[in-house]
PyMOL commands that place a pseudoatom at each C-alpha (Angstrom):
pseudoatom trace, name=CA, resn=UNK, resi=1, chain=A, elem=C, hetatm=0, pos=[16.243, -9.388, -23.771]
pseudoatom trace, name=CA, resn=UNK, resi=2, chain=A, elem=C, hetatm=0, pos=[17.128, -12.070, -21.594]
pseudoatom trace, name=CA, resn=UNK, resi=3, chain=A, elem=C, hetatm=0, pos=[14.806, -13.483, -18.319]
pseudoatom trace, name=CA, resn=UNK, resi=4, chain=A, elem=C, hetatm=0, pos=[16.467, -11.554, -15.740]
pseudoatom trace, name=CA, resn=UNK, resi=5, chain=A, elem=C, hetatm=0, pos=[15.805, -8.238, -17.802]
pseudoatom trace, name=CA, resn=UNK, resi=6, chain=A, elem=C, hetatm=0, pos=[12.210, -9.439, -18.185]
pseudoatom trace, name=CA, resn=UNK, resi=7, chain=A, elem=C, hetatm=0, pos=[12.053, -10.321, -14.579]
pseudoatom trace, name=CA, resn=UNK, resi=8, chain=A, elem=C, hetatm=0, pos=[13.882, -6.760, -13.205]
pseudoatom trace, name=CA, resn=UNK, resi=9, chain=A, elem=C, hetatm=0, pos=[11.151, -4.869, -15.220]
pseudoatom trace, name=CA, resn=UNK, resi=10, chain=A, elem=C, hetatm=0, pos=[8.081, -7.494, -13.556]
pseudoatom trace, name=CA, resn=UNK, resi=11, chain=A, elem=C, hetatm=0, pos=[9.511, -6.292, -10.127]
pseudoatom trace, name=CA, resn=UNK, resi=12, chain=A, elem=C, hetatm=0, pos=[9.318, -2.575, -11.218]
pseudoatom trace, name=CA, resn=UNK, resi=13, chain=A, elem=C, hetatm=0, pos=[5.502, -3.165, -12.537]
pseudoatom trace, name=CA, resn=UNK, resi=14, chain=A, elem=C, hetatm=0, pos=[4.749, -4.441, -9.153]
pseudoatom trace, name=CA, resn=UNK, resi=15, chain=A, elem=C, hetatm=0, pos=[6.192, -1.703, -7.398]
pseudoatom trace, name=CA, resn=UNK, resi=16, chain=A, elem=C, hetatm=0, pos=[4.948, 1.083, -8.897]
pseudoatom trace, name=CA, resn=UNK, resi=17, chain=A, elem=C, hetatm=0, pos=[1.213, -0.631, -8.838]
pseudoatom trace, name=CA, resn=UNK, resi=18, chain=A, elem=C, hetatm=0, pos=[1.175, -1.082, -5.547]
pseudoatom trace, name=CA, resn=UNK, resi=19, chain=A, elem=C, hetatm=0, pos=[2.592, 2.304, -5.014]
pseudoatom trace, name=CA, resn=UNK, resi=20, chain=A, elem=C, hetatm=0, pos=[-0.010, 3.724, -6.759]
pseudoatom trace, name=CA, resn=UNK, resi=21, chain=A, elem=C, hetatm=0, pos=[-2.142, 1.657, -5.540]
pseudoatom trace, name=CA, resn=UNK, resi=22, chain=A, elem=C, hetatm=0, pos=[-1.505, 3.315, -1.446]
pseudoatom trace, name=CA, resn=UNK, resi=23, chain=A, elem=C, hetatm=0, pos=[-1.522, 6.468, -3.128]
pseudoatom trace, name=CA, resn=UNK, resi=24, chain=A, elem=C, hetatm=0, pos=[-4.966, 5.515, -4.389]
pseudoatom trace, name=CA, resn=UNK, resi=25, chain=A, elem=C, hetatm=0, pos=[-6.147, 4.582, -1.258]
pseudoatom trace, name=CA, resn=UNK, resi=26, chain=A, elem=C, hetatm=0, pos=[-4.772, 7.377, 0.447]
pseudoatom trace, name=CA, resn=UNK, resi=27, chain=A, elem=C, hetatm=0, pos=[-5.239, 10.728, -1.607]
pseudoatom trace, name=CA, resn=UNK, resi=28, chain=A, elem=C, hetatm=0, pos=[-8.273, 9.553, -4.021]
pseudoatom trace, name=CA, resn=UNK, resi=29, chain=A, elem=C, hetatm=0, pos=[-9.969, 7.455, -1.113]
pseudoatom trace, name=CA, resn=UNK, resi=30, chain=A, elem=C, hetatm=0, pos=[-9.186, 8.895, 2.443]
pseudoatom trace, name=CA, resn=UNK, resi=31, chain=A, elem=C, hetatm=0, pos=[-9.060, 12.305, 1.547]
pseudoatom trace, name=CA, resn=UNK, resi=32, chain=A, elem=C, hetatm=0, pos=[-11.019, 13.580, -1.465]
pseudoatom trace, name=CA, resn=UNK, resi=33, chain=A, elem=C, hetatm=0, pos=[-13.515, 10.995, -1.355]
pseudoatom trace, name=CA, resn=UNK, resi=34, chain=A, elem=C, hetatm=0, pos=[-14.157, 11.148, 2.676]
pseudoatom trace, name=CA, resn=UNK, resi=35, chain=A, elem=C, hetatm=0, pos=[-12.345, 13.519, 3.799]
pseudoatom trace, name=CA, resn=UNK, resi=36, chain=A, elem=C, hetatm=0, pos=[-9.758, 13.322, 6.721]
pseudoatom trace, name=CA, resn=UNK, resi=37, chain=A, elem=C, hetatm=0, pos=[-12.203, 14.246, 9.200]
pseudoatom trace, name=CA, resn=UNK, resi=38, chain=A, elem=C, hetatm=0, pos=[-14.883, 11.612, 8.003]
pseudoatom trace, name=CA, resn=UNK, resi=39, chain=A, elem=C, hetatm=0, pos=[-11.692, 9.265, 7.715]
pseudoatom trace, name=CA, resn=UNK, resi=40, chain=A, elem=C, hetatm=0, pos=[-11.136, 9.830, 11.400]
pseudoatom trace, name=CA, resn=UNK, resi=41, chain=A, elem=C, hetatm=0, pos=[-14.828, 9.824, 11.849]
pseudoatom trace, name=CA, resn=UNK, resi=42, chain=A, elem=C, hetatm=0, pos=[-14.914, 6.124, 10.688]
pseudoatom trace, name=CA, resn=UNK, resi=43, chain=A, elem=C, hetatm=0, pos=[-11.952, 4.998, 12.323]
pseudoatom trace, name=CA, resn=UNK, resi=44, chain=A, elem=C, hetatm=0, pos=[-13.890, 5.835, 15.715]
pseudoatom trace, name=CA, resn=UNK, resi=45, chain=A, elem=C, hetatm=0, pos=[-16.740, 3.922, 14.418]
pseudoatom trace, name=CA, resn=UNK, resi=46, chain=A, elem=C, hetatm=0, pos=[-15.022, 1.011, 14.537]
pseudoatom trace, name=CA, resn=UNK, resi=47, chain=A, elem=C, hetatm=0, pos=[-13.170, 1.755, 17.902]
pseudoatom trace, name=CA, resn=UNK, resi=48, chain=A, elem=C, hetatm=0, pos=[-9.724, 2.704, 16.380]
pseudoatom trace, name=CA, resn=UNK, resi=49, chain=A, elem=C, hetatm=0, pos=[-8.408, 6.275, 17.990]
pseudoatom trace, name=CA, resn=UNK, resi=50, chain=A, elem=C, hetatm=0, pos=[-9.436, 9.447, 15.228]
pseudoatom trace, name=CA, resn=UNK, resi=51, chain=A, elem=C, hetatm=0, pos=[-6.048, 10.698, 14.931]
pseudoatom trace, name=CA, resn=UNK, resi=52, chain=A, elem=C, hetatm=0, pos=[-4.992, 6.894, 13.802]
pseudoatom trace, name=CA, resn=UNK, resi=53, chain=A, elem=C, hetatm=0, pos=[-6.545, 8.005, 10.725]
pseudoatom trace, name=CA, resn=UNK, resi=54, chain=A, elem=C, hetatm=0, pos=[-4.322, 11.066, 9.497]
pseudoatom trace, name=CA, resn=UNK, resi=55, chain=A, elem=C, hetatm=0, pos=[-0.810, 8.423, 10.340]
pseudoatom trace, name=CA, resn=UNK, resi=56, chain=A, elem=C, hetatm=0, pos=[-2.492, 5.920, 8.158]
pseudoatom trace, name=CA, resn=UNK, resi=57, chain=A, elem=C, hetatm=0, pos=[-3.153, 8.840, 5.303]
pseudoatom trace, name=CA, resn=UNK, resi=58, chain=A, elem=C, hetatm=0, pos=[0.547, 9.712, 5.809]
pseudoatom trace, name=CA, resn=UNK, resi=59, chain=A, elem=C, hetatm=0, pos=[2.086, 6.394, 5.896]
pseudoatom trace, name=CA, resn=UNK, resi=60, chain=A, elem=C, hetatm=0, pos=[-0.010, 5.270, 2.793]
pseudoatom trace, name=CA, resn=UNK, resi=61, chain=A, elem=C, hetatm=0, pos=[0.700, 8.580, 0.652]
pseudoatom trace, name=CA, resn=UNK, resi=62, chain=A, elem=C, hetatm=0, pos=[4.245, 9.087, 1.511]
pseudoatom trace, name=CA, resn=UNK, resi=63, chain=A, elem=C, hetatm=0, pos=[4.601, 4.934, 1.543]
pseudoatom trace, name=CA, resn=UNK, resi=64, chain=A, elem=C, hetatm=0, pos=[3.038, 4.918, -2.173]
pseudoatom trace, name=CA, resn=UNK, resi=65, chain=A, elem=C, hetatm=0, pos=[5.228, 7.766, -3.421]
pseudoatom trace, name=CA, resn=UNK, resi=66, chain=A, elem=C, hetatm=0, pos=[8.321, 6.162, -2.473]
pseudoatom trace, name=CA, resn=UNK, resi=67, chain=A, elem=C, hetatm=0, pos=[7.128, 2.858, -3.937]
pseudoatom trace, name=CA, resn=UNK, resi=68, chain=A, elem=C, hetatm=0, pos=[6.961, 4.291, -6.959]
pseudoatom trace, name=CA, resn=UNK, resi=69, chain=A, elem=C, hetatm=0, pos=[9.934, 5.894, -6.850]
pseudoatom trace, name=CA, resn=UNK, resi=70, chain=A, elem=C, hetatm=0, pos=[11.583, 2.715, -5.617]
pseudoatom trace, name=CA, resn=UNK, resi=71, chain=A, elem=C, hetatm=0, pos=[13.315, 4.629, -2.344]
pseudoatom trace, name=CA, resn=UNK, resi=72, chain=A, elem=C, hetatm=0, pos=[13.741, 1.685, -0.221]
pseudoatom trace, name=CA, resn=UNK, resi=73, chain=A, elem=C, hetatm=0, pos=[10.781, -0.154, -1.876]
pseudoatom trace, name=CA, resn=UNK, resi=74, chain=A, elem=C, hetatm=0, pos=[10.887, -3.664, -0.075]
pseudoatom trace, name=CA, resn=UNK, resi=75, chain=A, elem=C, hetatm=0, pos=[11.179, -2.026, 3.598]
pseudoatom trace, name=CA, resn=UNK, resi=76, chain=A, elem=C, hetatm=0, pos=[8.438, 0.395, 2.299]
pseudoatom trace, name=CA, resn=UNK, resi=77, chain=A, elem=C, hetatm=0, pos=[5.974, -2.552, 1.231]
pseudoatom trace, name=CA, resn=UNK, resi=78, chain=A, elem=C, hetatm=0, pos=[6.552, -3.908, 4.568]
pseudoatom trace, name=CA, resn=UNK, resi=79, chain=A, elem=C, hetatm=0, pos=[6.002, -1.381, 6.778]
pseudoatom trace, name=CA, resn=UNK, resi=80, chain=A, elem=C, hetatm=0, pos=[2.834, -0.628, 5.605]
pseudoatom trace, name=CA, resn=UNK, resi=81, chain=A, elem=C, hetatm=0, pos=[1.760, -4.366, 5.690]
pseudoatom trace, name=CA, resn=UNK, resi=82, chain=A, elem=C, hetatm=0, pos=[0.281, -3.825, 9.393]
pseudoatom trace, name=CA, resn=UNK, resi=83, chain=A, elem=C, hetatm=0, pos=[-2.396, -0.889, 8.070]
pseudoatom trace, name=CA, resn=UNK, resi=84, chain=A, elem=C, hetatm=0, pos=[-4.049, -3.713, 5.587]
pseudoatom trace, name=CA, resn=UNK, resi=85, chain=A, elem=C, hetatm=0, pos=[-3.155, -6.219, 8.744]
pseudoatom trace, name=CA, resn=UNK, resi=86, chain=A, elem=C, hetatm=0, pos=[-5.689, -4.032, 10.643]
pseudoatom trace, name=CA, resn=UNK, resi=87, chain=A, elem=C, hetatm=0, pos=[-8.115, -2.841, 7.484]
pseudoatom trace, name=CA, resn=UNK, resi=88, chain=A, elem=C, hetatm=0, pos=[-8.315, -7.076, 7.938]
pseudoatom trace, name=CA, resn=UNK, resi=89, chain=A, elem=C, hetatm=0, pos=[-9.287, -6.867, 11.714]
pseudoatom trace, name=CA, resn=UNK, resi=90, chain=A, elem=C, hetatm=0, pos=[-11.470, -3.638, 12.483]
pseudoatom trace, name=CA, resn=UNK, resi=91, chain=A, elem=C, hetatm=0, pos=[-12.783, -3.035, 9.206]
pseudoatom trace, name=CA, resn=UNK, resi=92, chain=A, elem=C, hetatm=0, pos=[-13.297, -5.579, 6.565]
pseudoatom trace, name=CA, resn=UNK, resi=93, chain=A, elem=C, hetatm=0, pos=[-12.802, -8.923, 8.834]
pseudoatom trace, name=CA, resn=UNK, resi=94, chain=A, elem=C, hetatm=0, pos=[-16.943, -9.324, 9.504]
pseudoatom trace, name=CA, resn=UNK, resi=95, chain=A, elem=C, hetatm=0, pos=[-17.916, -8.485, 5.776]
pseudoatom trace, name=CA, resn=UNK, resi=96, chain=A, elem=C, hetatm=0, pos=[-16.527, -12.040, 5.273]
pseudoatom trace, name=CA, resn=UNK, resi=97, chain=A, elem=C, hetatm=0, pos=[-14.354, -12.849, 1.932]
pseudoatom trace, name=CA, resn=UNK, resi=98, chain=A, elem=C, hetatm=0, pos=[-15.932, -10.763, -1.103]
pseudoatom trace, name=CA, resn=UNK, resi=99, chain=A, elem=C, hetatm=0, pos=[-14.828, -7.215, -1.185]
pseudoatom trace, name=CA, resn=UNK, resi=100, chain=A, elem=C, hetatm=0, pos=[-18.110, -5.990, -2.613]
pseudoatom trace, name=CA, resn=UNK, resi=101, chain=A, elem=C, hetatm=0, pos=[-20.134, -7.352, 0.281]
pseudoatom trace, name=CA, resn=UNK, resi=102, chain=A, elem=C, hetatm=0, pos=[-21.589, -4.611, 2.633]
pseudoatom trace, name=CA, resn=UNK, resi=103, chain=A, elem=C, hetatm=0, pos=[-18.783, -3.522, 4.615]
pseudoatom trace, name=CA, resn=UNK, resi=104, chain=A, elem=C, hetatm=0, pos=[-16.103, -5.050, 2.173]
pseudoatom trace, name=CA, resn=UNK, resi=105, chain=A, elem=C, hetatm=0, pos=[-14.589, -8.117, 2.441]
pseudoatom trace, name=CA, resn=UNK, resi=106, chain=A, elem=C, hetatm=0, pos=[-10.783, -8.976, 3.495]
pseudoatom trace, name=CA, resn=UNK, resi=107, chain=A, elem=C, hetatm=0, pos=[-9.392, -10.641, 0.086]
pseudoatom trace, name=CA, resn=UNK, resi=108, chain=A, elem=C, hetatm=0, pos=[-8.780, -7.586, -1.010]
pseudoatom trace, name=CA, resn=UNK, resi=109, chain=A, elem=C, hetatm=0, pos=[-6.473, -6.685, 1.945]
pseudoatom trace, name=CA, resn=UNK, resi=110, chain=A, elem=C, hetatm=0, pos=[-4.934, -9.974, 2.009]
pseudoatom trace, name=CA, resn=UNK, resi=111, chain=A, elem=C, hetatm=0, pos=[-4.578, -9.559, -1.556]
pseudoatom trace, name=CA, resn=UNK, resi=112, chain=A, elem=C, hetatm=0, pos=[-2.223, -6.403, -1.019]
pseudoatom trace, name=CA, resn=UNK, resi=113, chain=A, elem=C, hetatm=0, pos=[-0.272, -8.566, 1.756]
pseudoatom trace, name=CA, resn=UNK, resi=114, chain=A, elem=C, hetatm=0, pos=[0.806, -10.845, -0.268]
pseudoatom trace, name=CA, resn=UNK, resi=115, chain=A, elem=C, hetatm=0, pos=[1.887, -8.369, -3.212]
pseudoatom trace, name=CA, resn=UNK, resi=116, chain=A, elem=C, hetatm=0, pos=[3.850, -6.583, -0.175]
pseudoatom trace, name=CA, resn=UNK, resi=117, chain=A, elem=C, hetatm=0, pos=[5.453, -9.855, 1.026]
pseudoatom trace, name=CA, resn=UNK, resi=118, chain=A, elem=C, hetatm=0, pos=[6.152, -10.609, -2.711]
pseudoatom trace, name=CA, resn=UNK, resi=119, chain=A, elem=C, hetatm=0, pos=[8.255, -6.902, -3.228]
pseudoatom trace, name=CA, resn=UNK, resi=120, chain=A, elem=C, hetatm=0, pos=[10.021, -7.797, -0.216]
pseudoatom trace, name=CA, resn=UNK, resi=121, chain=A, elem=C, hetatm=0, pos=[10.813, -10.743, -1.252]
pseudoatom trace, name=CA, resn=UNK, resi=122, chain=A, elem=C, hetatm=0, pos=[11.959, -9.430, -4.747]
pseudoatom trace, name=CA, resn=UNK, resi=123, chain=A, elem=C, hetatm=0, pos=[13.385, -6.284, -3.972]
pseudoatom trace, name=CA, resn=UNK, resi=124, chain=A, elem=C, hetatm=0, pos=[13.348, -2.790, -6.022]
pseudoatom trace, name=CA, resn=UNK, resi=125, chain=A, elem=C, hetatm=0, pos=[13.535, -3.920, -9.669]
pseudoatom trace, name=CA, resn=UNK, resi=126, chain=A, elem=C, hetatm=0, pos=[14.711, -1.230, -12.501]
pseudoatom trace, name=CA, resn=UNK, resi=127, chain=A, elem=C, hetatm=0, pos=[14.196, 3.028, -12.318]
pseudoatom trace, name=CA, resn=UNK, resi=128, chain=A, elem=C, hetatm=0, pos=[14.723, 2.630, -8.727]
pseudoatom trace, name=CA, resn=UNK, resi=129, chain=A, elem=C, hetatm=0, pos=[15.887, 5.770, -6.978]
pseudoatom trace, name=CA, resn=UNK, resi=130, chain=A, elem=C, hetatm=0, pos=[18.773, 5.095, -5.105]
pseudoatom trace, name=CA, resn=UNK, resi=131, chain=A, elem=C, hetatm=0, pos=[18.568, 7.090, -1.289]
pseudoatom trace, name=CA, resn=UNK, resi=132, chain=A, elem=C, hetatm=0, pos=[21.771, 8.788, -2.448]
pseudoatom trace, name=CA, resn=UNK, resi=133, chain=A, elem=C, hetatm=0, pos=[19.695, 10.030, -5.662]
pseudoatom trace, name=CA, resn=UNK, resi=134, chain=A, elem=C, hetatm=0, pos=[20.937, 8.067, -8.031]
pseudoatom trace, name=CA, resn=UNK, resi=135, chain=A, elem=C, hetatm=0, pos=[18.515, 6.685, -10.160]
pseudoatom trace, name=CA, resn=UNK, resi=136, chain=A, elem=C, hetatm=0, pos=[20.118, 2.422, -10.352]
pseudoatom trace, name=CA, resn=UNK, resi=137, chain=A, elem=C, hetatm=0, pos=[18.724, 1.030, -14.097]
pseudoatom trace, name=CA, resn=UNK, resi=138, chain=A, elem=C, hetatm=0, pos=[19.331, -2.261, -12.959]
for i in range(1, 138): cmd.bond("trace and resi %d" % i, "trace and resi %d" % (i + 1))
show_as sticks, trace
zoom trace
């Protein structure tokens, strides 16, 4: 196996993390664990519109399945980079650096920002599904 084989399969591992990783945040998080209501209900809390709530559920669960299905994966990891731009600014921005700190902390965000930026950078890796359907090995 050379490098770039190693290297194709290191962009696929990111991808599907972080795709499961939105899909996390989005089904597990936003809706079982809080429901979208109390979702929406905390949005307003911190002076973000209620509805803003059920587009960031979307965009994170349909974002995270594509990501892990590799359907336009760097434009995918990029478009959602302005949700964890504003979990940064209304949410977790005050709770200072450590995510465990009451309220959270921003690393974590920032964190996810620069994995985005990174799949950008790298593009799809292997077991990517092509827009046309095909599945592309390479």
């Amino acid at each position: 196996m050379t490098q770039d084989d190693l290297s194709s399969y290191a962009v696929t591992l990111l991808r599907v993390s972080l795709g499961v990783m939105y899909l996390a945040h989005s089904i597990v998080l936003k809706l079982w664990t809080f429901g979208l209501a109390g979702t929406a209900g905390y949005f307003e809390s911190i002076g973000l519109p209620g509805w803003l709530a059920y587009v960031t559920f979307a965009a994170e669960a349909v974002g995270g399945a594509m990501l892990v299905l590799g359907i336009y994966a760097r434009w995918v990891a990029v478009a959602l980079t302005p949700a964890l731009i504003g979990a940064i600014i209304w949410a977790h921005g005050d709770a200072g650096w450590v995510f465990s700190a009451p309220g959270g902390g921003w690393e974590y965000p920032l964190y996810l920002i620069v994995l985005s930026v990174a799949q950008f950078l790298l593009g799809d890796g292997r077991y990517a599904l092509r827009p046309s359907g095909v599945l592309c090995i390479s």
